[in-house]
C-alpha positions in Angstrom: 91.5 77.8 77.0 88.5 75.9 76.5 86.7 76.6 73.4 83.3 76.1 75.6 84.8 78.2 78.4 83.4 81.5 78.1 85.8 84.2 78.9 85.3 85.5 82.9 86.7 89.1 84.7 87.6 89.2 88.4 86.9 92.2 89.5 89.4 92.8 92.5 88.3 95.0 95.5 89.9 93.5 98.2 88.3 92.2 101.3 89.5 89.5 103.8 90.4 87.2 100.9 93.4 89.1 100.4 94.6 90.5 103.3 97.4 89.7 105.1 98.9 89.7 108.5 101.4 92.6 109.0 103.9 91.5 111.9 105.3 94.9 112.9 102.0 96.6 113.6 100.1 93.2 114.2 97.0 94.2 112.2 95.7 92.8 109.1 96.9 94.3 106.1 96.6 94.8 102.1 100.1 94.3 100.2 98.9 92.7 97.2 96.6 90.6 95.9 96.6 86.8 96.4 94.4 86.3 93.7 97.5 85.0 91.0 98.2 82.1 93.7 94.7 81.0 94.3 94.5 80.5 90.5 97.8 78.6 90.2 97.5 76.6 93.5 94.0 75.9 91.8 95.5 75.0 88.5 93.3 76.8 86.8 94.6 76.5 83.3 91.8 75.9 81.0 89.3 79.3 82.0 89.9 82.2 80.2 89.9 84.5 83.1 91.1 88.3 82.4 92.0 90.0 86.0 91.0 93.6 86.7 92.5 95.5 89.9 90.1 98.1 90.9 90.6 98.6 94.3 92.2 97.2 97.6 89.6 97.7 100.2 88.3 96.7 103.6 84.5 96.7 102.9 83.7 98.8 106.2 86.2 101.6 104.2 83.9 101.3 100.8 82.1 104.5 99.9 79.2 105.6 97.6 82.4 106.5 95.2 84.3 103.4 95.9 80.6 100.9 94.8 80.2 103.2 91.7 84.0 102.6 90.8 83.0 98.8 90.5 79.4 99.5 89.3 81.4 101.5 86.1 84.0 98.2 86.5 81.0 95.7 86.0 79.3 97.9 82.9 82.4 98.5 81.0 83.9 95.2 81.1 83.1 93.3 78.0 82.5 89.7 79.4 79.1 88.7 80.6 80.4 87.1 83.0 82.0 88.6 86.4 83.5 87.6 89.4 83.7 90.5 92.1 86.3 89.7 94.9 84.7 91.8 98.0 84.8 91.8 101.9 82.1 90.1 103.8 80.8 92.7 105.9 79.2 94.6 103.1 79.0 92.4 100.3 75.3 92.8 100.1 75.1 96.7 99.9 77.9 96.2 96.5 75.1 93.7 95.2 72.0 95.8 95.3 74.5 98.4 93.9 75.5 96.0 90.6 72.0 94.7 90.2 70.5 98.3 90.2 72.8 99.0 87.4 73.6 95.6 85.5 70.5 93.6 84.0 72.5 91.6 81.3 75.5 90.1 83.3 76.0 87.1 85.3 77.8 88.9 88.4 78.7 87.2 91.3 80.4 88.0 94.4 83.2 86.3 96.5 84.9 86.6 99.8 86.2 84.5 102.7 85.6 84.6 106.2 89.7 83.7 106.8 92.2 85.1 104.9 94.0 83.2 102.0 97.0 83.9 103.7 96.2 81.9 106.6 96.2 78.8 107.0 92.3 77.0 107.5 90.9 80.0 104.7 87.8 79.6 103.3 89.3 81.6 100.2 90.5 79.0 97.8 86.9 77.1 97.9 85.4 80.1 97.7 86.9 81.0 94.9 86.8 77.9 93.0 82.8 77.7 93.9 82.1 81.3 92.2 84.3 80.3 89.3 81.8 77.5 88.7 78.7 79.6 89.7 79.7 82.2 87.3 79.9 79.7 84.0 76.9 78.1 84.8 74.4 80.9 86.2 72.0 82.8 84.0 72.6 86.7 83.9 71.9 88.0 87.9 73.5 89.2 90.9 74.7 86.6 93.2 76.9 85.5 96.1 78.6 82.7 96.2 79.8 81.9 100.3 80.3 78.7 102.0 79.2 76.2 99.3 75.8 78.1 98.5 74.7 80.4 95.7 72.1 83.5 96.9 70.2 86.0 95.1 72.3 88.7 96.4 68.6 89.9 98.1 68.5 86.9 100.1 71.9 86.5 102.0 73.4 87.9 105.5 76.0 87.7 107.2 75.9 85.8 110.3 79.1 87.3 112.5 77.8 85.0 115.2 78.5 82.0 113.2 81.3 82.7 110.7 78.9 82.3 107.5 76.7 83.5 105.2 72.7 82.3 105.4 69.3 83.1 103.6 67.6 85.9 105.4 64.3 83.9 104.4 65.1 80.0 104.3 63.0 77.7 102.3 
C-alpha cells in the first residue's frame, strides 16, 4: 500500500460489468464477480482497496429496497472514498439515491457497456478510470463512463450510441 493512497471500498451490485454469458440457456448471466480479475489483470497492487459484495443485480431488477441496501452500504462504510459497481441502465436513479443521503463521501459509479467477460469490454478502463476519479475527486456523487467524469445530475445514457453523455453539454 501506498502511504499517500487513501483506502477505497467497491461496493459491488452487479450490472453488465460482471455478467457473464451462460451457454445452456444463451442469456447473460451473474455467477460471480469479475471484479478480483480486473484488479489483478490491472495489477493493482499499491491501492488499498477493501471489496464489499452487496448485491448481484441487473439494474432494470433494482428496487426502492435493493438502492437503500447500497445507500446503508455507502453510509456505513468507513472510507470516504467509494466505488459503486452498477448497471448502466439505471445508474443515474442509484446516484440521486447516494447523493440524497451521502454529503461527506467521494462516491462514484462504474459500469460497462460490454461485459468484462467478453472480449472488446469497456469494463477494465472503466474501472481503472473510477479508481483514479475516486482518489482525486472532492466529496460528490459522480459517474465515471467512457473516459468522462459527470455530476451524477448531468449524465444519460444514450442506448442509441453505446455511451454515456451530458444531458446539458458545455
Amino acid at each position: 500500500m501506498s502511504p499517500t493512497s487513501p483506502p477505497i471500498r467497491i461496493l459491488l451490485t452487479g450490472g453488465t460489468l460482471d455478467k457473464a454469458y451462460d451457454e445452456r440457456t444463451g442469456s447473460l448471466v451473474f455467477s460471480r464477480t469479475h471484479l478480483f480479475d480486473m484488479l489483478d489483470q490491472s495489477r493493482c497492487y499499491l491501492v488499498n482497496i477493501v471489496i464489499e459484495p452487496v448485491m448481484l443485480k441487473d439494474s432494470l431488477d433494482l428496487t426502492e429496497a435493493d438502492r437503500a441496501a447500497i445507500c446503508a452500504a455507502a453510509q456505513r462504510a468507513p472510507e470516504s472514498r467509494l466505488i459503486v459497481t452498477h448497471g448502466t441502465d439505471t445508474m443515474t436513479e442509484t446516484a440521486r439515491a447516494l447523493a440524497a443521503q451521502i454529503a461527506d463521501k467521494t462516491v462514484v459509479l462504474v459500469g460497462a457497456m460490454i461485459p468484462y467477460s467478453f472480449g472488446g469490454s469497456d469494463a477494465l478502463f472503466n474501472l481503472g478510470f473510477a479508481l483514479a476519479a475516486t482518489r482525486t475527486l472532492p466529496a460528490g456523487v459522480y459517474i465515471a463512463m467512457n473516459g468522462t467524469i459527470f455530476d451524477w445530475r448531468n449524465a444519460r445514457k444514450n442506448r442509441e450510441r453505446g455511451r454515456f453523455e451530458p444531458i446539458h453539454p458545455q
